[in-house]
C-alpha positions as CSV (number, residue, x, y, z in Angstrom):
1,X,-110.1,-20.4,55.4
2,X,-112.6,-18.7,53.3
3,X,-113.7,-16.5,56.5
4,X,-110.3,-15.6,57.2
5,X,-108.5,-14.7,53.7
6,X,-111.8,-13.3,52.6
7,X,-111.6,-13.8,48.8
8,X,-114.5,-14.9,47.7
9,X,-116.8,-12.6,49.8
10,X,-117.0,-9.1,50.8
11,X,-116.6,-6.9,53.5
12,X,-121.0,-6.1,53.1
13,X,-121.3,-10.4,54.0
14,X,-123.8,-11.6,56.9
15,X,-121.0,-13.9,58.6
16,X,-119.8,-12.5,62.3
17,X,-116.7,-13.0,61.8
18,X,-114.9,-9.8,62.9
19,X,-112.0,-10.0,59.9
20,X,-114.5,-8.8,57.4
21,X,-114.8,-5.2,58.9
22,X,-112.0,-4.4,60.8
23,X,-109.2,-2.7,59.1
24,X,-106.0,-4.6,60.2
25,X,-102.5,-2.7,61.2
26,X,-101.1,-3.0,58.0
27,X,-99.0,0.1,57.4
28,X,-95.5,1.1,57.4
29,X,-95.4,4.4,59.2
30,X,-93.9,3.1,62.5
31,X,-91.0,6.0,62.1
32,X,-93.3,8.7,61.6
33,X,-95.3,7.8,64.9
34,X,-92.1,7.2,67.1
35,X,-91.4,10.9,66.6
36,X,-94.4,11.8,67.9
37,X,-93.3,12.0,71.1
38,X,-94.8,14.5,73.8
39,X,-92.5,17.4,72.2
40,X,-94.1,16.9,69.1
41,X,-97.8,17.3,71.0
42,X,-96.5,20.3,72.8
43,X,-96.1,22.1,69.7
44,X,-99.7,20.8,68.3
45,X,-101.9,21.8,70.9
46,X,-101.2,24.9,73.0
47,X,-102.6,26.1,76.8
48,X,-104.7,28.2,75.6
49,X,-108.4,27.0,74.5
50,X,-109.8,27.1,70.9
51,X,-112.3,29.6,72.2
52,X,-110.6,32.4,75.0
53,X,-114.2,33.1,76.1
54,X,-115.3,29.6,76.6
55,X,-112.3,28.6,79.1
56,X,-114.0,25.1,79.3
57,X,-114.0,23.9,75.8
58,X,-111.6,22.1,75.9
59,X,-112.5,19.9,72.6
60,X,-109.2,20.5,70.4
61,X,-106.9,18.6,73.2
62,X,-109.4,15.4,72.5
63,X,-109.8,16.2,68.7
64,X,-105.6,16.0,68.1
65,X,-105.3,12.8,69.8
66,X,-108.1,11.0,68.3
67,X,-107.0,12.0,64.9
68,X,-103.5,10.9,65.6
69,X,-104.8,7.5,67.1
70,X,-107.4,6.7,64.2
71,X,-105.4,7.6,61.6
72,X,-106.2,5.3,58.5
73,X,-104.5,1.8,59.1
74,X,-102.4,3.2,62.2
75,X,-103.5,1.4,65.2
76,X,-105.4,-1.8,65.3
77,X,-108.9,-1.8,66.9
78,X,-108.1,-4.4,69.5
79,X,-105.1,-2.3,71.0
80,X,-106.9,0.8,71.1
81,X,-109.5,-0.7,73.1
82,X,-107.3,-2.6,75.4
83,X,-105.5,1.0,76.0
84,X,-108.8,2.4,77.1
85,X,-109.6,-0.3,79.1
86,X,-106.5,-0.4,80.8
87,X,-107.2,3.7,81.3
88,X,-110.3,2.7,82.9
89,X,-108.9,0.1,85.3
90,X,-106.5,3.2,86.8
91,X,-107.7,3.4,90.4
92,X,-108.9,6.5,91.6
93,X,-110.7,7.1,88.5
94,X,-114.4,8.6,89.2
95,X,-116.2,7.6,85.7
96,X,-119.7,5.8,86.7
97,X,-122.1,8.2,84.2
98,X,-119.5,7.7,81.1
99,X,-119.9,4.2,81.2
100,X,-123.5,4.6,82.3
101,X,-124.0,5.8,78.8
102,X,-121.4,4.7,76.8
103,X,-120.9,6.6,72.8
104,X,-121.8,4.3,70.3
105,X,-118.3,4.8,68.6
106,X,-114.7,3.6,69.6
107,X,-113.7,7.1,69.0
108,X,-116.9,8.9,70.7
109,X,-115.8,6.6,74.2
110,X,-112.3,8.2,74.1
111,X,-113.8,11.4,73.9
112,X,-116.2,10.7,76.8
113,X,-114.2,9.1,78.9
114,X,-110.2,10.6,78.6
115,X,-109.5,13.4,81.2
116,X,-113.5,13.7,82.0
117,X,-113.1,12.9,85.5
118,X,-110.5,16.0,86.1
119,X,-111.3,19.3,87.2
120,X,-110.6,23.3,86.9
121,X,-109.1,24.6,90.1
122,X,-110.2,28.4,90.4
123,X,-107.5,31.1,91.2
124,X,-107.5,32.3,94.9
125,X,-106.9,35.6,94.1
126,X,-108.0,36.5,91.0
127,X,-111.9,33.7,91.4
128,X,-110.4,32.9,87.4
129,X,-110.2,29.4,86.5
130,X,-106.7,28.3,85.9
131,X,-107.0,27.2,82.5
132,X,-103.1,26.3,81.6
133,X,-102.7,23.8,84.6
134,X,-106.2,22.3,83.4
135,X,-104.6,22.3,79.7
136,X,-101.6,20.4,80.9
137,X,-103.0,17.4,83.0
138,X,-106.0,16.4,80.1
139,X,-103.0,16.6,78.0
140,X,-101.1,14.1,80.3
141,X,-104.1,11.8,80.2
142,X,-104.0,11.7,76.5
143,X,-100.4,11.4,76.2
144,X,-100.7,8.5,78.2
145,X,-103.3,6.8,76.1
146,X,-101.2,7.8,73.5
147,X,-98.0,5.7,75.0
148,X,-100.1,2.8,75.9
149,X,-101.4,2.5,72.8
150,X,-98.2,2.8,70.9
151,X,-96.5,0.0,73.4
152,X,-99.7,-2.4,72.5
153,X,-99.1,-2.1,69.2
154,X,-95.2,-3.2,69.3
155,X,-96.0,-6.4,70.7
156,X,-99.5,-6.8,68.4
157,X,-97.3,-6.6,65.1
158,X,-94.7,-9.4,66.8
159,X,-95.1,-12.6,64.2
160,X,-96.8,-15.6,65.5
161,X,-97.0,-18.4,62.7
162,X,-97.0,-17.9,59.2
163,X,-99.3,-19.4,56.6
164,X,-98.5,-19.9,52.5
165,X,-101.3,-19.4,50.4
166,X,-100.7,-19.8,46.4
167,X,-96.9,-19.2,47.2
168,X,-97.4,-16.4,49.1
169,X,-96.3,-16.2,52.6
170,X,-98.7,-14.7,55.1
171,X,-97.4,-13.7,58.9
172,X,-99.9,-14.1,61.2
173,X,-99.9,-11.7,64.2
174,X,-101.7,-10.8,67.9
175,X,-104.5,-8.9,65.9
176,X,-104.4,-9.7,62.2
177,X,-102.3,-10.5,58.9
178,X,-99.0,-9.3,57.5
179,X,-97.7,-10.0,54.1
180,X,-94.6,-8.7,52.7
181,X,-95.3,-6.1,49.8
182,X,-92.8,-5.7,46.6
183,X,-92.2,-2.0,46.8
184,X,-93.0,0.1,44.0
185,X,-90.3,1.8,42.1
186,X,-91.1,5.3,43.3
187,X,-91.2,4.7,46.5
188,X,-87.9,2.9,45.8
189,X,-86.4,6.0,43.8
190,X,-88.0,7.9,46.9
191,X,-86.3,6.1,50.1
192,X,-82.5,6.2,47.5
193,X,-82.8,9.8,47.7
194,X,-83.1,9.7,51.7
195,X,-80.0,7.6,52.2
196,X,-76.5,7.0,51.3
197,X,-77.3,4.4,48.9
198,X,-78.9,7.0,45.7
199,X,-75.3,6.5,44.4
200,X,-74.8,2.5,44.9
201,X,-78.7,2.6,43.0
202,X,-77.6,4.4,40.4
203,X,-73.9,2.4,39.9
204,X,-75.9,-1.2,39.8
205,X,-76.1,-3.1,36.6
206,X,-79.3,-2.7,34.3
207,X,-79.6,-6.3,34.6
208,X,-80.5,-6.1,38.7
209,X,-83.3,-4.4,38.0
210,X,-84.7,-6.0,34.8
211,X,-86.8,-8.4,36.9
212,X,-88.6,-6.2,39.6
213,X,-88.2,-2.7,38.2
214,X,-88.0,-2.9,34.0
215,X,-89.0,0.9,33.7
216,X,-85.7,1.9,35.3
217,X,-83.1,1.6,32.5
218,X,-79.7,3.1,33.4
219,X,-80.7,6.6,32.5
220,X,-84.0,6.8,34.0
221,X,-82.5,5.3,37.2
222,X,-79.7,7.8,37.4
223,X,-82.2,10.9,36.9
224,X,-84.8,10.0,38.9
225,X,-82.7,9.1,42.0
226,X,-80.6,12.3,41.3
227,X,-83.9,14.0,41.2
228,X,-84.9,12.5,44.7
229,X,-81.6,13.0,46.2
230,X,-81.9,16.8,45.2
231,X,-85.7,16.7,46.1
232,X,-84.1,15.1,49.7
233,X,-81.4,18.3,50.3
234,X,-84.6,20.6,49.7
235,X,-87.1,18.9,51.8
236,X,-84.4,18.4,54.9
237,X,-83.4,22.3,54.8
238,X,-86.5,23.8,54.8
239,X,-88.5,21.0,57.3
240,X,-85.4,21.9,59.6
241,X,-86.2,25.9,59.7
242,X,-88.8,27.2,62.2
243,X,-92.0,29.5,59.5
244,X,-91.6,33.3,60.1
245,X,-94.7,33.2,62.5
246,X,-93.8,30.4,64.6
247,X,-96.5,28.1,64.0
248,X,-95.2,25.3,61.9
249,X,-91.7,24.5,59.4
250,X,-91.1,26.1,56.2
251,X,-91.9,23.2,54.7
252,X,-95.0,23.2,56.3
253,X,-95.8,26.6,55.4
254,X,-94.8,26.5,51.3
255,X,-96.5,23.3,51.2
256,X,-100.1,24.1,52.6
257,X,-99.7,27.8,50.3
258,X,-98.8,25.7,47.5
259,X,-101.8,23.0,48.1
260,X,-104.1,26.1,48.3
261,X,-103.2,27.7,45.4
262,X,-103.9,24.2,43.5
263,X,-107.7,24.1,44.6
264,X,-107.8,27.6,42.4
265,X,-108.0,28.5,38.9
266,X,-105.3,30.9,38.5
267,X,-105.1,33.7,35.8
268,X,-101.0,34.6,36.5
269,X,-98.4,33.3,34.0
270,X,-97.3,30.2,35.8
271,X,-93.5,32.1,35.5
272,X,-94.9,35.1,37.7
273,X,-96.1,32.4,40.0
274,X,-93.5,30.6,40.5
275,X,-90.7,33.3,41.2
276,X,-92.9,34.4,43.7
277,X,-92.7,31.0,45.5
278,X,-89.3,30.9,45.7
279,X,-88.7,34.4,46.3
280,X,-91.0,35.0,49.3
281,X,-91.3,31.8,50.6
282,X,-88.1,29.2,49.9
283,X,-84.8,32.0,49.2
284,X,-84.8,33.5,52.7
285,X,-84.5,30.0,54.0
286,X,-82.2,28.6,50.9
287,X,-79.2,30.4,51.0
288,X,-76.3,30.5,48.8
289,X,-74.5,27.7,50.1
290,X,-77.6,25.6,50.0
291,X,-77.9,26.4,46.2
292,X,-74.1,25.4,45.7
293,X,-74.6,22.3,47.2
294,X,-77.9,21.5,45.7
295,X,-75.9,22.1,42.0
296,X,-73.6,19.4,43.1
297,X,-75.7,16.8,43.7
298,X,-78.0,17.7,40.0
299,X,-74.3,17.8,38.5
300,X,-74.8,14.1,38.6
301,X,-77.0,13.8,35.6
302,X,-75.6,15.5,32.4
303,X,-78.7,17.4,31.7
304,X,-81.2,18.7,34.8
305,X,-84.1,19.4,32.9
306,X,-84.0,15.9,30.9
307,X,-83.4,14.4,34.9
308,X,-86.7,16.0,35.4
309,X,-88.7,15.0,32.9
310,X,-87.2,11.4,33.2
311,X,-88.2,11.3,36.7
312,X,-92.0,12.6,35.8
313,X,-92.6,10.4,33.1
314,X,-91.9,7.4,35.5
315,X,-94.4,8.8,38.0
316,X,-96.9,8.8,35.2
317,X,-96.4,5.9,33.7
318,X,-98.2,2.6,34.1
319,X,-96.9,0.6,36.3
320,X,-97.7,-3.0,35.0
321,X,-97.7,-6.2,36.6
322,X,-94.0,-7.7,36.8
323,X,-95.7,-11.0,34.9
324,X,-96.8,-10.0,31.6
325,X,-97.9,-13.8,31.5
326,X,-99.6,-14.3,35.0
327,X,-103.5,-15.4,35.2
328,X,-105.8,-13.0,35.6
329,X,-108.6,-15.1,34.8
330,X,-109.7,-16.0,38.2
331,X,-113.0,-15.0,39.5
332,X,-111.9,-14.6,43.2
333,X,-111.9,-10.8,44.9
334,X,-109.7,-9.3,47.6
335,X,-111.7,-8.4,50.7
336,X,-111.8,-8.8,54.5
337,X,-108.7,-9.1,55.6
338,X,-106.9,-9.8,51.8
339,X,-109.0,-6.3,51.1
340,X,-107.4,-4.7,54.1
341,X,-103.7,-6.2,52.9
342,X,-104.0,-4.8,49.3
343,X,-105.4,-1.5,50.5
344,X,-102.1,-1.0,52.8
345,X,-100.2,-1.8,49.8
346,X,-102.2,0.6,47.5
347,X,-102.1,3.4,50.6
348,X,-98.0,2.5,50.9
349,X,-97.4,3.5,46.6
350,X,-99.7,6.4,47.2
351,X,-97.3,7.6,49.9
352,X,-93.8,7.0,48.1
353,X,-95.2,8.5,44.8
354,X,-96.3,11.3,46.3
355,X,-93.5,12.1,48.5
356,X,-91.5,11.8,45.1
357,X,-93.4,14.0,42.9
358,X,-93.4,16.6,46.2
359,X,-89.7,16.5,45.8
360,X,-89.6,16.7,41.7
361,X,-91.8,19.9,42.1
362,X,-89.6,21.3,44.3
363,X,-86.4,20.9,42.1
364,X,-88.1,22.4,39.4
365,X,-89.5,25.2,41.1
366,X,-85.5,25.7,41.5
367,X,-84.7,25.0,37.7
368,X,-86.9,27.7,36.6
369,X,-85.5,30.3,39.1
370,X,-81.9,29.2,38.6
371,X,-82.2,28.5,34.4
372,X,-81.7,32.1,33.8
373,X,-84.7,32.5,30.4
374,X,-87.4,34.9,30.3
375,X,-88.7,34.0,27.1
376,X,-87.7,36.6,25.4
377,X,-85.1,35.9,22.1
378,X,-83.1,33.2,21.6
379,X,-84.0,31.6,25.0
380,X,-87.6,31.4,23.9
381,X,-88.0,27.7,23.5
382,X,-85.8,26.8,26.7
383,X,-87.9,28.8,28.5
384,X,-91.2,26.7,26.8
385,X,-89.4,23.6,27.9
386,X,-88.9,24.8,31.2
387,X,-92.3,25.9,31.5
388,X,-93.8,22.6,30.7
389,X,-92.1,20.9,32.9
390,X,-92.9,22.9,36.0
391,X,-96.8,22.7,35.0
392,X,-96.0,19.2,34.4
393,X,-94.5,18.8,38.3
394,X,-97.1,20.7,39.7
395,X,-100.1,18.9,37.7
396,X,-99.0,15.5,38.9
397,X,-97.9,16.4,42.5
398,X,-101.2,17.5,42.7
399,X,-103.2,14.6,41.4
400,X,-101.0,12.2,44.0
401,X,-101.6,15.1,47.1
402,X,-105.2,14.1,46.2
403,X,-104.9,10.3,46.6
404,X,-102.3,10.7,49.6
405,X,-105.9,12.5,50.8
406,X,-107.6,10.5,50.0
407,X,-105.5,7.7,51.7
408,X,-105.7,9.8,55.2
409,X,-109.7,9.5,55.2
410,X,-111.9,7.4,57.5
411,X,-115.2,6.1,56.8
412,X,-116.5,8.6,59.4
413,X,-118.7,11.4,57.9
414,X,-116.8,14.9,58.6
415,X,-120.1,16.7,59.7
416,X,-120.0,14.6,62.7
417,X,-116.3,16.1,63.6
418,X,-115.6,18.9,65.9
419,X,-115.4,22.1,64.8
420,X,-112.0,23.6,65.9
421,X,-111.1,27.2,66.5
422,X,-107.7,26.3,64.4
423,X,-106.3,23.8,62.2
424,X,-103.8,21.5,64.5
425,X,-100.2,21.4,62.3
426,X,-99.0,18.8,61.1
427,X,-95.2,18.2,61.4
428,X,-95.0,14.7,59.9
429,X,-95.6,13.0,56.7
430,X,-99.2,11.3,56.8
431,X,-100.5,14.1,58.7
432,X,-100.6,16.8,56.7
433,X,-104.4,16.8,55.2
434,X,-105.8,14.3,58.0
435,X,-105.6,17.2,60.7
436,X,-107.9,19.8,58.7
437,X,-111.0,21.3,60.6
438,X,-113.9,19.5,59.8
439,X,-117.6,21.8,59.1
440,X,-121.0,21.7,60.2
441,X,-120.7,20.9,63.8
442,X,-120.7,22.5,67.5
443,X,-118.1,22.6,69.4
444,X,-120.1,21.0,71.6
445,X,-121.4,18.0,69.6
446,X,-117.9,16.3,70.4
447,X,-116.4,14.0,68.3
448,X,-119.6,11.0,68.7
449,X,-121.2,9.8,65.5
450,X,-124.4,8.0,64.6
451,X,-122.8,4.7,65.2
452,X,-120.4,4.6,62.1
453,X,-117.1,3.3,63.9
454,X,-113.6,5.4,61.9
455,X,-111.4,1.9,62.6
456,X,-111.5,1.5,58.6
457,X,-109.9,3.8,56.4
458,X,-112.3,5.4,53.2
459,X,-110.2,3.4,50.7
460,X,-110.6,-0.1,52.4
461,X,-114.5,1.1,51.9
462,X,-113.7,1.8,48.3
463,X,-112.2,-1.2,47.4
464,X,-114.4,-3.7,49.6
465,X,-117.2,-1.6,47.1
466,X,-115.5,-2.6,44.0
467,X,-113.3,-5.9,43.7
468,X,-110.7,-6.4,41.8
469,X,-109.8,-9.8,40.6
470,X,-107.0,-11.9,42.2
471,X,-104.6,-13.1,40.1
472,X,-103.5,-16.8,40.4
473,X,-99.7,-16.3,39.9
474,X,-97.4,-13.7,39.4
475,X,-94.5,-11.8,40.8
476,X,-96.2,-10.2,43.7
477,X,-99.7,-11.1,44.3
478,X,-100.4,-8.1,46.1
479,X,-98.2,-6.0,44.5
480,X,-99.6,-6.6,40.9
481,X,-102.4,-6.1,42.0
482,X,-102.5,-2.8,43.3
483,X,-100.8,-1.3,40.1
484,X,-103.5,-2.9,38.7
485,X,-106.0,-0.4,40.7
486,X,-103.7,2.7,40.4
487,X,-103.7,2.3,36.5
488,X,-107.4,2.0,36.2
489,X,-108.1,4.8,38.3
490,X,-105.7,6.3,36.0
491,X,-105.7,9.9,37.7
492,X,-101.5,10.4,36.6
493,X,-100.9,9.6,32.8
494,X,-98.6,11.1,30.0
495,X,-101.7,13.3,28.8
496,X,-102.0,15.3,32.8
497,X,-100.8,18.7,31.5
498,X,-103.6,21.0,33.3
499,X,-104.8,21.0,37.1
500,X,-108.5,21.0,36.2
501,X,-110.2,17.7,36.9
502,X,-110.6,15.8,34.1
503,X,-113.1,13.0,33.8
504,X,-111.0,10.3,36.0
505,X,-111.1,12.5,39.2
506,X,-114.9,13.2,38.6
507,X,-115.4,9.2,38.4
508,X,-113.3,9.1,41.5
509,X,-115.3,11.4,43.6
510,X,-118.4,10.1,42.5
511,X,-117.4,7.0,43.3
512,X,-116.9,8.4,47.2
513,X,-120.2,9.8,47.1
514,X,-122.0,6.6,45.8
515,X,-120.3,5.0,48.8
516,X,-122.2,7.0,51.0
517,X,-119.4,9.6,52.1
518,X,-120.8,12.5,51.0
519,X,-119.3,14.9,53.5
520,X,-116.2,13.4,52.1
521,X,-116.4,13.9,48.8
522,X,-117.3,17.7,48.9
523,X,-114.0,18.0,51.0
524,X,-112.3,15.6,47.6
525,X,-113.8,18.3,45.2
526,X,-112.5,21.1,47.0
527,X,-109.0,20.0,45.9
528,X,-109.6,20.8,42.8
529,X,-110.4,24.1,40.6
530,X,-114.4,24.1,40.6
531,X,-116.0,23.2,36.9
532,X,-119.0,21.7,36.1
533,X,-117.9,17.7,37.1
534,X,-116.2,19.4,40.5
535,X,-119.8,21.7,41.1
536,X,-121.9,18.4,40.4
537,X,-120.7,16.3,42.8
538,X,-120.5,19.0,45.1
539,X,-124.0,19.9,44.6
540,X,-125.1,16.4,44.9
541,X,-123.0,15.8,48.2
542,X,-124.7,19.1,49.3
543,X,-128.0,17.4,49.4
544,X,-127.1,14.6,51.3
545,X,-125.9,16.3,53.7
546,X,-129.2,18.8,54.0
547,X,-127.8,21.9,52.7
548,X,-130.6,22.6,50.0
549,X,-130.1,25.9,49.6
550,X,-126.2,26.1,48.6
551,X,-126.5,23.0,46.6
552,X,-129.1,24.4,44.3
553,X,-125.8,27.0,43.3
554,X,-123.6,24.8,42.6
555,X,-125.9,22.4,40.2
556,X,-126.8,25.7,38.2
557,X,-123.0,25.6,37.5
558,X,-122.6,22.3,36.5
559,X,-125.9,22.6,34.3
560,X,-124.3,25.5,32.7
561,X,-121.2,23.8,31.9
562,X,-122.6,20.9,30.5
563,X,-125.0,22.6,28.1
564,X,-125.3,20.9,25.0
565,X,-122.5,18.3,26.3
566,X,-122.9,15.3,28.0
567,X,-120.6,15.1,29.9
568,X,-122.4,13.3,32.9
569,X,-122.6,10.1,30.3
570,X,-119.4,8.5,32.5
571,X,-121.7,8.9,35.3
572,X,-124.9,6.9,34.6
């Protein structure tokens, strides 16, 4: 029992057994990958290559699936390589040197093996290789890996037994371990917004939610599902527009130029800023009748700006265990597969919280443009409040975006990626950071590593690394105890007022590069405005990856900002 629940031993233990590396199916995104149909490939990857003069690099097709199919926690090793078997056993297929010399990782075989056995016809007329009809069937070969892969993992999730262990019920399944997860309040607040039932939330006594969800009194529960509701109206009407250039949603587009602008200082009053936002890139697509009914849904609270700050305080509060009383005492740790369960629950808040606070910054974006103060005269102090608590949305949307990354991350080091020609775009939630172009590889290096398998996710590696106690009772095992890691990494609090990293995302990012994911955690401090914590462990992650000579820049900087401080203490 001790191999299988993995609590007293880690993930780094000399055992065989396969449950103490292999991150299980544990997450919830099963609606986001049913819509990823072949429509929603057709408008990823187009039949032109990355590179027009280099009709045969064809790397980006491969690239987009294999991100899409070893995506943190999505797939379960098992299925994905009983799909490429079952691609192998096709007859016809003419693959004797791929399996000659197989790639050392899951991901490097697809690569090898997918579409490798089709050829370029060449154009009668013209002697030009017909590179669109070549496009189309490796895309078929993928899409079809893609399908069988998806149809495996319907009937892998299908519950076989269940087990209880300290009154918690455990569902066994075909390839690992479910448990059901209490869901956190912001994800909660989050999914109100998206349905019909914000208003039946919001009408419930104080007392049905006293148990599960304390923080949301009446008044806090009416704002912040206002909030998300409002947040919902925005998020729908500009996901459903096509960008001006084609290439992506609205959404998409304010998003990723709103994500960009975050990894800058910037010098421009954060008014200026944000007028700009919504003038260039959210009014052409918001129009008036949009606005009118976005007003009706805030008219729902009796003051917008106190719905906002309502809402923000409860994405930075702490979000205790349910049992103030509950044992804490035991020495036992979650890893293996209990790891892999508690990471999915951790990964799962992440992904409510952030959606939420995405939604929060984007009604407040509209409550500056629509409060009507320039901060000038008697509207002066309005206009402070409003002020604050549009820094305040962006400061703690940004600090989730940065775990939601982090969530999206395998343990595979990104110099071993492919180097595209262009960013794939994302059109679904969980996709949005995981598709960006990796650095410091050729195009023809492929997507084959030095043997380091991406079937775990970069925060299963984190935890495994740490350990956090299990508690012996309480109202959600696995519940509590993720709060109980999202408080002590304690990157959202009451005190976030400013984007620059304070000293809880340096620890964090160190804390990447001291698991040996050093490529990662350059990428992690890229997030962020550079200073002297951002420039250290940038520097540092520069040398372990070999580049000498731009690392030696960046430790100047943080030597320069931490003369006569020591600010480094938090790292020794």
């Amino acid at each position: 029992m001790d191999d299988i629940f993995q609590f007293a031993t880690t993930y780094e233990s000399t055992t065989s057994s396969a449950f103490l590396h292999d991150w299980h199916a544990v997450t919830t995104d099963h609606e986001v990958v049913e819509k990823m149909d072949t429509a929603y490939f057709d408008r990823l990857i187009s039949l032109d290559p990355p590179i027009p003069t280099d009709p045969h690099n064809n790397v980006d097709i491969a690239q987009t699936f294999v991100q899409h199919l070893f995506y943190p926690g999505r797939f379960s090793t098992e299925d994905l390589e009983m799909a490429l078997t079952d691609y192998l056993s096709q007859p016809g297929r003419q693959l004797d040197a791929q399996l000659s010399a197989p790639s050392p990782t899951l991901s490097g075989r697809f690569v090898s093996v997918v579409g490798c056995d089709l050829e370029m016809s060449i154009d009668a007329q013209t002697g030009a290789p017909v590179i669109d009809a070549f496009r189309e069937a490796m895309k078929r070969d993928w899409l079809s890996i893609w399908a069988r892969v998806r149809d495996l993992d319907k009937h892998s999730r299908y519950p076989l037994a269940s087990t209880e262990v300290d009154g918690h019920v455990l569902v066994h399944t075909r390839t690992g371990l479910s448990a059901y997860i209490t869901e956190d309040a912001c994800g909660m607040v989050d999914r109100s917004g998206d349905s019909e039932d914000g208003q039946v939330i919001i009408e419930l006594p104080e007392s049905s939610f006293s148990n599960a969800y304390p923080q949301l009194e009446a008044e806090v529960r009416r704002s912040a599902v206002t909030i998300s509701t409002a947040g919902s109206y925005i998020v729908e009407r500009l996901d459903g527009q096509e960008s001006s250039d084609g290439s992506g949603t609205v959404l998409e587009d304010l998003m990723d130029h709103i994500d960009l602008t975050l990894a800058f200082s910037e010098t421009e009053p954060i008014e200026s800023r944000c007028e700009a936002l919504w003038d260039d890139m959210i009014e052409p697509y918001f129009g008036e009748e949009d606005q009118l009914a976005l007003r009706r849904v805030i008219s729902n609270t009796s003051s917008e700006r106190d719905a906002l700050s309502h809402t923000l305080d409860l994405l930075a509060s702490e979000h205790t265990a349910m049992d103030d009383n509950m044992d804490t005492s035991s020495d036992r740790i979650f890893s293996g597969s209990g790891n892999a369960l508690l990471t999915s629950s951790i990964a799962s808040t992440i992904q409510g919280r952030y959606a939420l606070a995405r939604k929060v910054l984007l009604v407040a974006l509209y409550h500056l443009t629509d409060s009507g103060t320039d901060g000038n005269g008697d509207d002066g102090e309005e206009f402070d409040q409003v002020i604050s608590i549009v820094n305040r949305a962006f400061c703690i949307y940004q600090r989730y975006r940065v775990l939601r990354w982090l969530c999206e991350q395998t343990g595979e080091e990104g110099r071993i990626r492919t180097k595209a020609s262009k960013t794939p775009k994302h059109r679904n939630e969980g996709e949005e950071n995981a598709m960006q172009k990796r650095n410091g590889s050729s195009a023809q290096d492929g997507l084959e590593g030095d043997g380091t398998d991406p079937s775990y996710s970069l925060l299963h590696s984190l935890r495994a690394a740490q350990g956090i106690s299990a508690p012996t009772s309480g109202f959600s095992l696995l519940y509590d105890a993720s709060q109980a890691h999202l408080d002590k990494l304690n990157l959202v609090d009451s005190e976030l007022v400013e984007i620059e990293p304070r000293d809880q995302d340096i620890v964090l990012a160190y804390s990447v590069l001291k698991d040996g994911h050093a490529d990662t955690a350059r990428r992690m401090t890229e997030l962020y405005p550079l200073s002297s914590g951002t420039a250290y462990i940038r520097g540092r992650a520069l040398v372990e990856t070999g580049a000498f000579d731009e690392s030696v820049d960046y430790l100047k900087q943080a030597a320069n900002g931490c003369r006569g401080k020591c600010r480094f203490s938090i790292l020794a």
